[in-house]
PyMOL Python script that loads the backbone (N, CA, C, O; Angstrom):
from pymol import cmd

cmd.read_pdbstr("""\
ATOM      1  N   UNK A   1      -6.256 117.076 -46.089  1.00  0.00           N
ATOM      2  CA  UNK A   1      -6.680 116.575 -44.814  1.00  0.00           C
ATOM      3  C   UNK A   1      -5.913 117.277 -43.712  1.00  0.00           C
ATOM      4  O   UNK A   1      -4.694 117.444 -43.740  1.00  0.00           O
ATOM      5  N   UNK A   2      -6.549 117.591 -42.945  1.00  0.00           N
ATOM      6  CA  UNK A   2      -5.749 118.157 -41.428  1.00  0.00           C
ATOM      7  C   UNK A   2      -5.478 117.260 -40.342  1.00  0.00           C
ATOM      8  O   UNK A   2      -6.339 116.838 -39.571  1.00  0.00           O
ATOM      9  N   UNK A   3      -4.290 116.987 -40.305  1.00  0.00           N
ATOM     10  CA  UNK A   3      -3.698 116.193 -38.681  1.00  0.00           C
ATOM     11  C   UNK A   3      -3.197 116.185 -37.656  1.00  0.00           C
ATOM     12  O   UNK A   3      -1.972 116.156 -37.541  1.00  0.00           O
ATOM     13  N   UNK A   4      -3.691 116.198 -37.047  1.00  0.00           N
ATOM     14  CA  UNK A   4      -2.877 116.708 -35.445  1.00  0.00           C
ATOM     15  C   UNK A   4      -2.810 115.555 -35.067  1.00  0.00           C
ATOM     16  O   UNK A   4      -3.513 114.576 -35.317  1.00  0.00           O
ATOM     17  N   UNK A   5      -1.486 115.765 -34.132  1.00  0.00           N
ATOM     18  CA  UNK A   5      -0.514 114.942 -33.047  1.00  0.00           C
ATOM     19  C   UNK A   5      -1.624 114.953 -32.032  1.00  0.00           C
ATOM     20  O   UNK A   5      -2.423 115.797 -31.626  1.00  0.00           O
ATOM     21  N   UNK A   6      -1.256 113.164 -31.675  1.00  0.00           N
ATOM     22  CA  UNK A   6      -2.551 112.949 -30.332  1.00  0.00           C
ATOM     23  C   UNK A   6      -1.534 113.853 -29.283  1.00  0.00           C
ATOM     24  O   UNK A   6      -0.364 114.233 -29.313  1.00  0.00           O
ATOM     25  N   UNK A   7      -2.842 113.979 -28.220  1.00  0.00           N
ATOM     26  CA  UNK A   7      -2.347 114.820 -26.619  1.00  0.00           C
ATOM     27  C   UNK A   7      -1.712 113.657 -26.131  1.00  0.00           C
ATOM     28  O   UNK A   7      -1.990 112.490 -26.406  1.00  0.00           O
ATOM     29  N   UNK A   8      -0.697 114.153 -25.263  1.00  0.00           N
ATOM     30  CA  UNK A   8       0.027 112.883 -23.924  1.00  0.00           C
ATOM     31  C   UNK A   8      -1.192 112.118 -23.380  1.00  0.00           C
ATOM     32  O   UNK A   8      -1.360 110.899 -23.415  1.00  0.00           O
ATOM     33  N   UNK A   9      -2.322 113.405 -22.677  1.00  0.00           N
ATOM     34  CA  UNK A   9      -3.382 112.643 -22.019  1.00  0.00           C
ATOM     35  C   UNK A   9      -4.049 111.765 -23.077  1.00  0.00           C
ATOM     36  O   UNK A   9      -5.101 111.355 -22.586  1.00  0.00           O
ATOM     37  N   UNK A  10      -3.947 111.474 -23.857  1.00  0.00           N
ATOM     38  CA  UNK A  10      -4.348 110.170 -24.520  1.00  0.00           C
ATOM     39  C   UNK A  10      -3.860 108.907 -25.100  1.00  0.00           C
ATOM     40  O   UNK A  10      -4.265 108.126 -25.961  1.00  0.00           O
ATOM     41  N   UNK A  11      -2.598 109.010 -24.129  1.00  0.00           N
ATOM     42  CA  UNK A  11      -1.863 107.517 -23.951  1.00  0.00           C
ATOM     43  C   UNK A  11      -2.967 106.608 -23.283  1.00  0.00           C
ATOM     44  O   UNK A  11      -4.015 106.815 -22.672  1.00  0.00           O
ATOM     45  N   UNK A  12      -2.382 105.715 -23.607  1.00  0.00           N
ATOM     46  CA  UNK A  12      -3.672 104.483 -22.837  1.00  0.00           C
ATOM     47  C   UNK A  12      -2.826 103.704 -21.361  1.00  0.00           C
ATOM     48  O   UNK A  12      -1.688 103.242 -21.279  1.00  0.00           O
ATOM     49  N   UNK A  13      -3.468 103.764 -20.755  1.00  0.00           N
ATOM     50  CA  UNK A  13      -2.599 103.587 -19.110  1.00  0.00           C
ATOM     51  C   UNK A  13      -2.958 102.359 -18.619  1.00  0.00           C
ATOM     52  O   UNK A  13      -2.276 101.697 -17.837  1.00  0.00           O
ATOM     53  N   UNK A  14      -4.409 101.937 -19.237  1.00  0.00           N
ATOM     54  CA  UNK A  14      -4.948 100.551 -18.683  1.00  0.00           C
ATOM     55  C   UNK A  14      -6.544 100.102 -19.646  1.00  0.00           C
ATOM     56  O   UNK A  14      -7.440 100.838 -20.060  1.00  0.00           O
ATOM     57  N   UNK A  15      -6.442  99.236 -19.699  1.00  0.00           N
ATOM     58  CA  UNK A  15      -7.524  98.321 -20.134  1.00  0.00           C
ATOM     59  C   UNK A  15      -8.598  97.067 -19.854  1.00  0.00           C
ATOM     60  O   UNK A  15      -8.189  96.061 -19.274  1.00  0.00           O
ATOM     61  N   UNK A  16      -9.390  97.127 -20.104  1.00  0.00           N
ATOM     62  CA  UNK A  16     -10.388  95.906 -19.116  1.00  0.00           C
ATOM     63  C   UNK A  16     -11.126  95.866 -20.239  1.00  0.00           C
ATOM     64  O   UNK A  16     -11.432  96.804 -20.975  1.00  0.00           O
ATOM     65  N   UNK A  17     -11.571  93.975 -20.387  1.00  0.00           N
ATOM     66  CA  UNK A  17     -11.821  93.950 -21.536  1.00  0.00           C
ATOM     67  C   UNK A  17     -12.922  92.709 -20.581  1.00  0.00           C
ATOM     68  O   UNK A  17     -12.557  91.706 -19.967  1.00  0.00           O
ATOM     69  N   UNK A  18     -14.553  93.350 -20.799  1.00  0.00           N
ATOM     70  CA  UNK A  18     -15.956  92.759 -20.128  1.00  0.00           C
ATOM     71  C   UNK A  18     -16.321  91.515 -21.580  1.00  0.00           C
ATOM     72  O   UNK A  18     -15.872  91.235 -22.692  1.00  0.00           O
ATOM     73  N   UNK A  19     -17.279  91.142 -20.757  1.00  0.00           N
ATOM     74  CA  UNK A  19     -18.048  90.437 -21.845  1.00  0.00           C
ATOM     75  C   UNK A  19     -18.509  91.053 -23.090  1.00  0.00           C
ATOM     76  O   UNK A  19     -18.432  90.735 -24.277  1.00  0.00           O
ATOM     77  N   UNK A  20     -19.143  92.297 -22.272  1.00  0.00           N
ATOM     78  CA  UNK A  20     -19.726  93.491 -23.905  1.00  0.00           C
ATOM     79  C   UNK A  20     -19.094  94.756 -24.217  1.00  0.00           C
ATOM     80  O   UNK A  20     -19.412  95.428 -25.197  1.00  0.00           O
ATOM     81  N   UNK A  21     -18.232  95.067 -23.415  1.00  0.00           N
ATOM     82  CA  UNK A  21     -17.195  96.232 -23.759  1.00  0.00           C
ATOM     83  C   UNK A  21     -16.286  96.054 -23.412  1.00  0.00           C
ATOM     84  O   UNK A  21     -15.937  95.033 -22.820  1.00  0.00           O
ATOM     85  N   UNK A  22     -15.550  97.091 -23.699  1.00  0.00           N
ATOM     86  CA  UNK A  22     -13.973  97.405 -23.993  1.00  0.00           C
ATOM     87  C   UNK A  22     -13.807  98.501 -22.965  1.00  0.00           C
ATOM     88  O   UNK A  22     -14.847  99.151 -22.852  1.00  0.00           O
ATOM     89  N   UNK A  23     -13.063  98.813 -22.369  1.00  0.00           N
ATOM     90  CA  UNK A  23     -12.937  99.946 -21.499  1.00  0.00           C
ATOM     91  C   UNK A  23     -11.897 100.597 -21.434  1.00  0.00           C
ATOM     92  O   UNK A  23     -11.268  99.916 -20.624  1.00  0.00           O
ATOM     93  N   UNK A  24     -11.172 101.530 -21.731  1.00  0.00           N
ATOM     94  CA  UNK A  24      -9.543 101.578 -21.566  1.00  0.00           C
ATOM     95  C   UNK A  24      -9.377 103.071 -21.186  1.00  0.00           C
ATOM     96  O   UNK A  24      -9.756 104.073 -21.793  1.00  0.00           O
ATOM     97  N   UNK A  25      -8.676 102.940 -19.960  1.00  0.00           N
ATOM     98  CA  UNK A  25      -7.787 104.332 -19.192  1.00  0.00           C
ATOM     99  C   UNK A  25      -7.327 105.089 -20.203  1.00  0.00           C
ATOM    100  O   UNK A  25      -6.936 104.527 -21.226  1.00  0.00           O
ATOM    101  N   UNK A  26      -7.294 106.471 -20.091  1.00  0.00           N
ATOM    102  CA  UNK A  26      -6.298 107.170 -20.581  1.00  0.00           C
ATOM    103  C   UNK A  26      -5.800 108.004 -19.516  1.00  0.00           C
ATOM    104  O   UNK A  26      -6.416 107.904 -18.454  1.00  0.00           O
ATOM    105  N   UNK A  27      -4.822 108.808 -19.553  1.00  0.00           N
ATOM    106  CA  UNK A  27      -3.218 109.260 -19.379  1.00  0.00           C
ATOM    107  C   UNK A  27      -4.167 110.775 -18.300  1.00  0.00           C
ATOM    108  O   UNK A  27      -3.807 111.124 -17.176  1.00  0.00           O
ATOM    109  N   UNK A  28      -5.199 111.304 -18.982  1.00  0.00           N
ATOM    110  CA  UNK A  28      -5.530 112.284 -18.066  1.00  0.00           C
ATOM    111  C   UNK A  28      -6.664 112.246 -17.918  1.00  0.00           C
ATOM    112  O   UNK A  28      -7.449 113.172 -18.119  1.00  0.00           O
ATOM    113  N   UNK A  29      -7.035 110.626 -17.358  1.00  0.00           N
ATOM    114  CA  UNK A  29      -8.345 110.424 -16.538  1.00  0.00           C
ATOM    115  C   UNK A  29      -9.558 109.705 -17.047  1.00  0.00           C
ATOM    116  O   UNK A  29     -10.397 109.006 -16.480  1.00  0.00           O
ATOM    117  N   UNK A  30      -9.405 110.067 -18.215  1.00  0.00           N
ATOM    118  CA  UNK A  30     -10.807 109.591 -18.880  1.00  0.00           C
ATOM    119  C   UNK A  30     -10.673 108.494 -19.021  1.00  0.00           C
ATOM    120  O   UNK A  30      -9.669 107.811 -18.818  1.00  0.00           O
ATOM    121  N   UNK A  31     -12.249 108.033 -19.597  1.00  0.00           N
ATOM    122  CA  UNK A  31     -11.994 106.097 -19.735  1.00  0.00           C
ATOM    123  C   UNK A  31     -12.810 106.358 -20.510  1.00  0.00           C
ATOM    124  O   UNK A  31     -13.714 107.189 -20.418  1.00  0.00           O
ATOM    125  N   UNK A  32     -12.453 105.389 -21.674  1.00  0.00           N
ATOM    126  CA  UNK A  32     -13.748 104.848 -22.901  1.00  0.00           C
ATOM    127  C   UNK A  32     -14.196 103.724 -23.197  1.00  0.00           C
ATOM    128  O   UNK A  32     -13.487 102.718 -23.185  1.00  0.00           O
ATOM    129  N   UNK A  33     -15.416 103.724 -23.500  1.00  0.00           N
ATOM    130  CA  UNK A  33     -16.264 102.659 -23.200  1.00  0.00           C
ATOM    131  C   UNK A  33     -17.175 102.283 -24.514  1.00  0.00           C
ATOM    132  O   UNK A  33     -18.057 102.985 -25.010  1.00  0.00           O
ATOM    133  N   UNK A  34     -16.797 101.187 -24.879  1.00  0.00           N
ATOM    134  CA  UNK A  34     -17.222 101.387 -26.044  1.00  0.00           C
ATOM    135  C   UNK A  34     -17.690  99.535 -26.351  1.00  0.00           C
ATOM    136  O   UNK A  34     -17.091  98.685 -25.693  1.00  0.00           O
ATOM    137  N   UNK A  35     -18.765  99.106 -27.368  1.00  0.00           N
ATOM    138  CA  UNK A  35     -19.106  97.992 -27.286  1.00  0.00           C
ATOM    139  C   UNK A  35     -18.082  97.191 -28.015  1.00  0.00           C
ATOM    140  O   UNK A  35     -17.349  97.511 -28.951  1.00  0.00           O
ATOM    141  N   UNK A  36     -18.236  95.827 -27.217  1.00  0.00           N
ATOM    142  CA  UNK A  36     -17.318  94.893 -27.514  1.00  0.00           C
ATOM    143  C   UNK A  36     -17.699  93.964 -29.092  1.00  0.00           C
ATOM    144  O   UNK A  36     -17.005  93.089 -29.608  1.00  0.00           O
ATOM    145  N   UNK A  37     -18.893  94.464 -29.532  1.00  0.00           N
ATOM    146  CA  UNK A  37     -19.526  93.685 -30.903  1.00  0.00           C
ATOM    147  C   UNK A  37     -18.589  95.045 -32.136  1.00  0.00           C
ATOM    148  O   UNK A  37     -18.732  94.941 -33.354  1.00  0.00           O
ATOM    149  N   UNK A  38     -18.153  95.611 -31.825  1.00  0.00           N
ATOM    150  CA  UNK A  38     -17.451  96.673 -32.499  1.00  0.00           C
ATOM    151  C   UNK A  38     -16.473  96.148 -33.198  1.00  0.00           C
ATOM    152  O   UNK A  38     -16.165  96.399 -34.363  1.00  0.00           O
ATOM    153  N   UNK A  39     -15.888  95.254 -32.300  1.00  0.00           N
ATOM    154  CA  UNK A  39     -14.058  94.273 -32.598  1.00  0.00           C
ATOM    155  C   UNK A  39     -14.892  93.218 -32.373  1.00  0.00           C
ATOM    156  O   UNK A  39     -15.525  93.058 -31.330  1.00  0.00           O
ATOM    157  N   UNK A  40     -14.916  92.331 -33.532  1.00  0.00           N
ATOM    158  CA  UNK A  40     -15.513  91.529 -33.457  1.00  0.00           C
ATOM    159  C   UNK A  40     -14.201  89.943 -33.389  1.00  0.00           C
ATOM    160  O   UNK A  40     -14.482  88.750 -33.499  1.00  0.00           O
ATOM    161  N   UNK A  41     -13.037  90.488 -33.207  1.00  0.00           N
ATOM    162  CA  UNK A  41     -11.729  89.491 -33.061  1.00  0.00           C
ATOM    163  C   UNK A  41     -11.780  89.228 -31.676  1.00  0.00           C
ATOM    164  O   UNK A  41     -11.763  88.036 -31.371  1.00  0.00           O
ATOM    165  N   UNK A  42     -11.849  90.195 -30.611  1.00  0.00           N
ATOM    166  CA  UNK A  42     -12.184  90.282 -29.382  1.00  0.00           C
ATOM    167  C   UNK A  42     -13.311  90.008 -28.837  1.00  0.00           C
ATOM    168  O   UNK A  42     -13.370  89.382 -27.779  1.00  0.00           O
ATOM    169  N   UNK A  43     -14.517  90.497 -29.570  1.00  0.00           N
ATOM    170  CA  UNK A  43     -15.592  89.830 -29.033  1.00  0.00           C
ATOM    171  C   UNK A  43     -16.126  88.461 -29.197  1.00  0.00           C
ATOM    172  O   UNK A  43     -17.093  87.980 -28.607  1.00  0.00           O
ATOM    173  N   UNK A  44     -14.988  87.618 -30.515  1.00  0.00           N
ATOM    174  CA  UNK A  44     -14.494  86.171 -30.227  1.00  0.00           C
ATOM    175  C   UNK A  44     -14.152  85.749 -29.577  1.00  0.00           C
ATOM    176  O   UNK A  44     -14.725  84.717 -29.227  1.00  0.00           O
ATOM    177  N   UNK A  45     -12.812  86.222 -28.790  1.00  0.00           N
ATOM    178  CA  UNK A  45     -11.533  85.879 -28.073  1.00  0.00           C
ATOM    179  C   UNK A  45     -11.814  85.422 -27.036  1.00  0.00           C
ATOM    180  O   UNK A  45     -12.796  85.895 -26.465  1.00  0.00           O
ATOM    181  N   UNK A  46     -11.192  84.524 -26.515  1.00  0.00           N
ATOM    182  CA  UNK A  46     -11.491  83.541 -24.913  1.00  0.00           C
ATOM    183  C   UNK A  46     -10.877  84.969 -24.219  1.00  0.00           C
ATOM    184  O   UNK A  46     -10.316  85.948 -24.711  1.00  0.00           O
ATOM    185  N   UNK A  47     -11.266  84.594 -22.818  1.00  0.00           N
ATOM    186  CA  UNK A  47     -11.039  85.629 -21.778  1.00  0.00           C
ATOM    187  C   UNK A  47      -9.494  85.372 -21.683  1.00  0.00           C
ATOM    188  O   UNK A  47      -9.004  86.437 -21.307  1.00  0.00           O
ATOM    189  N   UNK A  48      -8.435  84.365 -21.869  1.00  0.00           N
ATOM    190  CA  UNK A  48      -7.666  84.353 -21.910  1.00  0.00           C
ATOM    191  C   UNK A  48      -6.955  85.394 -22.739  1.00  0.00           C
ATOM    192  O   UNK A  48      -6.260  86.248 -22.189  1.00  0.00           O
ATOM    193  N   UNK A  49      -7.140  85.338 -24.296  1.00  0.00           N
ATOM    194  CA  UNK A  49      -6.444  86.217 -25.240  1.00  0.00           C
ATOM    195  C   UNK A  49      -7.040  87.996 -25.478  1.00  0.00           C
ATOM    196  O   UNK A  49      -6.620  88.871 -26.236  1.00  0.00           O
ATOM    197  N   UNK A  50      -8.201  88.007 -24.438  1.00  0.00           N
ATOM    198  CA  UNK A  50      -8.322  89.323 -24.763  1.00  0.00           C
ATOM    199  C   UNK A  50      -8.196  89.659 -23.524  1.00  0.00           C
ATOM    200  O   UNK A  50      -8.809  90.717 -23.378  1.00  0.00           O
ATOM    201  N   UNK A  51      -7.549  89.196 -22.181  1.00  0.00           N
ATOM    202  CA  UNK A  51      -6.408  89.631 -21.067  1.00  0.00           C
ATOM    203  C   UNK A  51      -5.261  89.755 -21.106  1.00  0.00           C
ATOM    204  O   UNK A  51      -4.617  90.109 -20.119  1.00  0.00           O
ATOM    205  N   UNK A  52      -4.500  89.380 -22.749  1.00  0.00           N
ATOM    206  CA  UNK A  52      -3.246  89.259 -22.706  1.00  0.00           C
ATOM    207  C   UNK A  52      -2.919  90.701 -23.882  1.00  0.00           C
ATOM    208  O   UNK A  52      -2.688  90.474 -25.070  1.00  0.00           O
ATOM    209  N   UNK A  53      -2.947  91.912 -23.407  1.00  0.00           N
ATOM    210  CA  UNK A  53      -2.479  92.955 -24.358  1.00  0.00           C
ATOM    211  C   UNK A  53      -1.498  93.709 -24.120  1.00  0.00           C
ATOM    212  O   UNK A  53      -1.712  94.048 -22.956  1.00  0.00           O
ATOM    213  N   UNK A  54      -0.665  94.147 -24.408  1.00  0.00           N
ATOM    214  CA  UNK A  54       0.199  95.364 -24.138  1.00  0.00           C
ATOM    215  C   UNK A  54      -0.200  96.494 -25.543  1.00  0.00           C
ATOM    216  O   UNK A  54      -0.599  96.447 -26.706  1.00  0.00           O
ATOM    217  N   UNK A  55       0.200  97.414 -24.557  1.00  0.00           N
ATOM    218  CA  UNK A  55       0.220  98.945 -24.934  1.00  0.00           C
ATOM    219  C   UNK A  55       1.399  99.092 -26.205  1.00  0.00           C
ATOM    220  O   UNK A  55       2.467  98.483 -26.150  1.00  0.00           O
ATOM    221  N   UNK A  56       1.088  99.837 -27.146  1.00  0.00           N
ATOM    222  CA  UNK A  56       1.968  99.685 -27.881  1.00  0.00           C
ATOM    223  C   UNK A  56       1.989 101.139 -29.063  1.00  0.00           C
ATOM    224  O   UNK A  56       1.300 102.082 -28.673  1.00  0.00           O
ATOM    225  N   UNK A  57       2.551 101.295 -30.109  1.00  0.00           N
ATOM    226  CA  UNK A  57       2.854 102.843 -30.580  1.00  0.00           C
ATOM    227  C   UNK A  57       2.911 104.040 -29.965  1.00  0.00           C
ATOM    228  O   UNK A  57       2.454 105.114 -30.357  1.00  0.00           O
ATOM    229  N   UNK A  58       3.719 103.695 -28.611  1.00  0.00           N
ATOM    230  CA  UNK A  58       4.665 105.167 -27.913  1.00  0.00           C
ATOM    231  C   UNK A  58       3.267 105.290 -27.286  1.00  0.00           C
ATOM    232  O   UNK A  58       2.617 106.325 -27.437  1.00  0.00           O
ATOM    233  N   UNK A  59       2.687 103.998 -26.419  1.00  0.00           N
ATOM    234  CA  UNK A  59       1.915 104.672 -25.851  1.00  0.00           C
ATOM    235  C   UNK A  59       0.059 104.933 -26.104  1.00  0.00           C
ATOM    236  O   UNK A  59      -0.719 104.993 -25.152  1.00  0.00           O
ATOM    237  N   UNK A  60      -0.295 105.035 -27.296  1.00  0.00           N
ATOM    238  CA  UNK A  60      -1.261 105.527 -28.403  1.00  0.00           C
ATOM    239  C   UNK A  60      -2.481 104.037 -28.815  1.00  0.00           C
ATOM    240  O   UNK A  60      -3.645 103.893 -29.188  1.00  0.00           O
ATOM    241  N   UNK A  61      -1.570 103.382 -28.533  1.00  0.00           N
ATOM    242  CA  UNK A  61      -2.495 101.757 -29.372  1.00  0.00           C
ATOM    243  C   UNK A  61      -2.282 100.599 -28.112  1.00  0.00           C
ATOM    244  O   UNK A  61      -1.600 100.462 -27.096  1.00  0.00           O
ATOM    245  N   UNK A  62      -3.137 100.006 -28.737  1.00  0.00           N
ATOM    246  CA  UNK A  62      -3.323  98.743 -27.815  1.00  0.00           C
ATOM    247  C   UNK A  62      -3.101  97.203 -28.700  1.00  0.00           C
ATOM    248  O   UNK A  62      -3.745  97.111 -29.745  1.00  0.00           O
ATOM    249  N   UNK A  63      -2.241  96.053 -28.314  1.00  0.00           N
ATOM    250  CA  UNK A  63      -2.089  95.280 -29.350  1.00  0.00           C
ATOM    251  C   UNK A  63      -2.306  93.768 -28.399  1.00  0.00           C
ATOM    252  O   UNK A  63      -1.739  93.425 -27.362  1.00  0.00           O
ATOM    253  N   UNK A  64      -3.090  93.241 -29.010  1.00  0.00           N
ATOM    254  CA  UNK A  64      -3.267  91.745 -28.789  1.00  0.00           C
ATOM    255  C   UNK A  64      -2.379  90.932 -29.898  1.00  0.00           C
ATOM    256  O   UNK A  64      -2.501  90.796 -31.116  1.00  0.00           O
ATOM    257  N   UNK A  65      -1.458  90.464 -28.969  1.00  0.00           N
ATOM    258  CA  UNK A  65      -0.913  89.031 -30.218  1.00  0.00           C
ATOM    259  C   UNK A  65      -1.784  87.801 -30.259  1.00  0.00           C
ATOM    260  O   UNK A  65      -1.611  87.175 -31.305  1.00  0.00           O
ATOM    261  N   UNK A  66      -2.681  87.254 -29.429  1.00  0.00           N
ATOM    262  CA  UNK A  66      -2.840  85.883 -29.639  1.00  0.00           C
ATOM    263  C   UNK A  66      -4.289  86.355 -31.069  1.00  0.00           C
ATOM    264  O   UNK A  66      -4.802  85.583 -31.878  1.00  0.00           O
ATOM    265  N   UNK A  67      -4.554  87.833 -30.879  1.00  0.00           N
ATOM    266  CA  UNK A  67      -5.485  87.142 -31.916  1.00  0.00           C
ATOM    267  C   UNK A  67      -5.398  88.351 -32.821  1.00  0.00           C
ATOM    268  O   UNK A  67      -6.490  88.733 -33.242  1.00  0.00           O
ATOM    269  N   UNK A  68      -4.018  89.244 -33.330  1.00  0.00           N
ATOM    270  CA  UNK A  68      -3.734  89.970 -34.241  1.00  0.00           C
ATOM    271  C   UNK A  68      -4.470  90.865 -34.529  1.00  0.00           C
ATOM    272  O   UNK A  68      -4.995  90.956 -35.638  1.00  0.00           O
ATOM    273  N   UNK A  69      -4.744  92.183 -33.012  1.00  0.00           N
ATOM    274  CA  UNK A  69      -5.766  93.022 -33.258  1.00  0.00           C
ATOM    275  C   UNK A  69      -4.847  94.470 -32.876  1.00  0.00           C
ATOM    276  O   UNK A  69      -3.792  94.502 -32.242  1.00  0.00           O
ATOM    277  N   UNK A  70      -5.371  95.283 -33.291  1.00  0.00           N
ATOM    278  CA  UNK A  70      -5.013  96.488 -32.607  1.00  0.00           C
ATOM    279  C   UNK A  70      -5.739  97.236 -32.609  1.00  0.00           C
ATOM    280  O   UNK A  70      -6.833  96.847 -33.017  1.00  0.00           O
ATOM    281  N   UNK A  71      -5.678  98.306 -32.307  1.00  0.00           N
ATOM    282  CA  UNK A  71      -6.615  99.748 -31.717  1.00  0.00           C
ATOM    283  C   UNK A  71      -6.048 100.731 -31.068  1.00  0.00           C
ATOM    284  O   UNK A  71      -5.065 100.524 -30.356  1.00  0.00           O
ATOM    285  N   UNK A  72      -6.561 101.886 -31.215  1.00  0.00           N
ATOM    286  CA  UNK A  72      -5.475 103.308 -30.982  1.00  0.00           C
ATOM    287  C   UNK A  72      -6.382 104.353 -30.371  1.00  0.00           C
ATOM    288  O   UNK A  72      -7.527 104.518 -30.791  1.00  0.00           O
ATOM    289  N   UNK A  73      -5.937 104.965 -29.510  1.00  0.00           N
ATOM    290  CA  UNK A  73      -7.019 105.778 -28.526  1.00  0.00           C
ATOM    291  C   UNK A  73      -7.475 106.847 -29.534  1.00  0.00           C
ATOM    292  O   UNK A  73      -8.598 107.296 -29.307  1.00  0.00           O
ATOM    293  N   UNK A  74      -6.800 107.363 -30.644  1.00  0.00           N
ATOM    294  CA  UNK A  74      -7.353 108.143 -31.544  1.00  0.00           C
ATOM    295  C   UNK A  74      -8.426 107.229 -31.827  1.00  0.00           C
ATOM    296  O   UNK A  74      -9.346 107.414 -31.030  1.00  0.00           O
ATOM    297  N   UNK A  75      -8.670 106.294 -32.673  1.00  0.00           N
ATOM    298  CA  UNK A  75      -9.857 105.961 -33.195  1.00  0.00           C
ATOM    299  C   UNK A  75     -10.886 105.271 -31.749  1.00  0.00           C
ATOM    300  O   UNK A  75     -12.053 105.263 -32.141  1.00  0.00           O
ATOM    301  N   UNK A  76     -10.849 105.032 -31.106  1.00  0.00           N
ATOM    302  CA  UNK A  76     -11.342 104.765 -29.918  1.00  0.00           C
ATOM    303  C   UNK A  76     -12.297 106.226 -29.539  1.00  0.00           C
ATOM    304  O   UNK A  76     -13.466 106.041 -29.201  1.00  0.00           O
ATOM    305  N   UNK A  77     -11.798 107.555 -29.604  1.00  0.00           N
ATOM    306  CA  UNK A  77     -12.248 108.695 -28.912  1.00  0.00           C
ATOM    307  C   UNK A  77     -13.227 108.754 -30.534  1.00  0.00           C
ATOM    308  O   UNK A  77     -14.421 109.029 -30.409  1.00  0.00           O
ATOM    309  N   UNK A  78     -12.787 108.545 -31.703  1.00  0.00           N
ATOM    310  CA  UNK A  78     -13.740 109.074 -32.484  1.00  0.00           C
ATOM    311  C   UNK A  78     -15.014 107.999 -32.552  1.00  0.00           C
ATOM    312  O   UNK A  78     -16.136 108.247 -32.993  1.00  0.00           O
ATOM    313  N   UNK A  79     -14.611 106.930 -32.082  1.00  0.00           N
ATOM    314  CA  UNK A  79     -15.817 106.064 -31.871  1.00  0.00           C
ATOM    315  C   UNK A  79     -15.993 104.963 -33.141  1.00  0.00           C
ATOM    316  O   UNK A  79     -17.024 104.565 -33.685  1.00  0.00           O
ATOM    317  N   UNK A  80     -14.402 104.587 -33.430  1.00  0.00           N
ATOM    318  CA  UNK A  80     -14.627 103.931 -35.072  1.00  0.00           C
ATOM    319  C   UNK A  80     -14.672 102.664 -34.824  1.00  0.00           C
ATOM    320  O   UNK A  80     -13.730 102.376 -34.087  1.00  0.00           O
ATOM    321  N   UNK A  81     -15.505 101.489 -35.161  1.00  0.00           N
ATOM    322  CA  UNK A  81     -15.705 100.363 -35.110  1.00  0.00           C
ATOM    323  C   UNK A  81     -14.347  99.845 -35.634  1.00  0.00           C
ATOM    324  O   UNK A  81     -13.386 100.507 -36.024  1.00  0.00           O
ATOM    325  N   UNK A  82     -14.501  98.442 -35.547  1.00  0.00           N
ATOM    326  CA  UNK A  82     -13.195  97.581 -36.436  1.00  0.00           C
ATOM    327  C   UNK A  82     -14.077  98.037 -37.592  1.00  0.00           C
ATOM    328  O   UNK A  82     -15.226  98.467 -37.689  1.00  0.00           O
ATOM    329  N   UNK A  83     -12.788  97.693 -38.669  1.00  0.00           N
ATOM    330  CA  UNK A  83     -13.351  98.086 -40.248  1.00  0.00           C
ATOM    331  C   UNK A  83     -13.754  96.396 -40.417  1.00  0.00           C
ATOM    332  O   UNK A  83     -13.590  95.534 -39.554  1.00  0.00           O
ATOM    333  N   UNK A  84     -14.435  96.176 -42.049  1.00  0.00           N
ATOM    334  CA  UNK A  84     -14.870  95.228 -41.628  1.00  0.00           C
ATOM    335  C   UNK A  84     -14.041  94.232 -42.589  1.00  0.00           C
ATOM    336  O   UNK A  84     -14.355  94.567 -43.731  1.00  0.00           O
ATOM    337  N   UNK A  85     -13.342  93.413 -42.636  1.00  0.00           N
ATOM    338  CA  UNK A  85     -12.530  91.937 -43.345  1.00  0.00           C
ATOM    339  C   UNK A  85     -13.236  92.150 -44.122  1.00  0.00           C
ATOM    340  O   UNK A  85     -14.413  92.502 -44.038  1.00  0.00           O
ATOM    341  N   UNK A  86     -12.339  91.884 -45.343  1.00  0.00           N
ATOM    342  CA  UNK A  86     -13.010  91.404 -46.595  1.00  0.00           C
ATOM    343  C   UNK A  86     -12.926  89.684 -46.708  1.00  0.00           C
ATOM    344  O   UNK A  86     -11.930  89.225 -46.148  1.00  0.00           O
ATOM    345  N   UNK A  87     -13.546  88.996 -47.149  1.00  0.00           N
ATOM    346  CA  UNK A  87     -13.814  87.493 -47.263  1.00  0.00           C
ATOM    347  C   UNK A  87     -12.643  86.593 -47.838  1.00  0.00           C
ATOM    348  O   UNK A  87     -12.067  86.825 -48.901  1.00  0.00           O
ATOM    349  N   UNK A  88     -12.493  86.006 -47.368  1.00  0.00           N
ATOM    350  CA  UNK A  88     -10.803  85.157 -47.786  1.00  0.00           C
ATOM    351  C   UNK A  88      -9.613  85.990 -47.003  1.00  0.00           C
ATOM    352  O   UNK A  88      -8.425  85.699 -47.137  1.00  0.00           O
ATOM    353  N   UNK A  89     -10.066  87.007 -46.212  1.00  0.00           N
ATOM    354  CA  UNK A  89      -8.734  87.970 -45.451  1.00  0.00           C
ATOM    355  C   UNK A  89      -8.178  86.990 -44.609  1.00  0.00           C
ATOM    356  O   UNK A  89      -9.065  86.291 -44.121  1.00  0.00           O
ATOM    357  N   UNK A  90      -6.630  86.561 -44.123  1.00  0.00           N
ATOM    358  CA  UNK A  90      -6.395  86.578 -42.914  1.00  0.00           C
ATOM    359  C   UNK A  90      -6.690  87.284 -41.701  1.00  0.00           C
ATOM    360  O   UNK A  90      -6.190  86.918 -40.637  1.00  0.00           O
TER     361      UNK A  90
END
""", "prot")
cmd.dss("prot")
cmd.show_as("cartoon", "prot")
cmd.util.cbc("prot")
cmd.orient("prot")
């Protein structure tokens, strides 16, 4: 497999989280936009817990505590849904 180190410009700088998407800044401008039925923890979440996130892995990911989600501008730019729980998962 081949891996490259994310770019700086794809730190995540800011986030807004709509009724049906997800939206989140990056570092050199761009914004991604992507549907909120994707994360389906978030597209649960009261407007309360999916306003409450900080930025997190140097920058790279985004982490909700109230409802144990994360997401990373790498998989965000490739366009990867949440994977999906297996049944009995926490």
């Amino acid at each position: 497999m081949n891996f490259s180190a994310p770019s700086p410009g794809e730190r995540i700088r800011d986030v807004h989280v709509a009724d049906d998407a997800l939206c989140v800044g990056l570092a050199d401008g761009r914004t991604i936009t992507v549907p909120l039925v994707w994360f389906p923890r978030l597209f649960h979440a009261t407007a309360e817990q999916r306003n409450n996130w900080k930025v997190s892995a140097a920058g790279f990911g985004i982490h909700w505590p109230d409802i144990d989600e994360d997401l990373s501008s790498e998989g965000l730019l490739r366009g990867a849904p949440a994977a999906a729980r297996r049944r009995g998962a926490a």
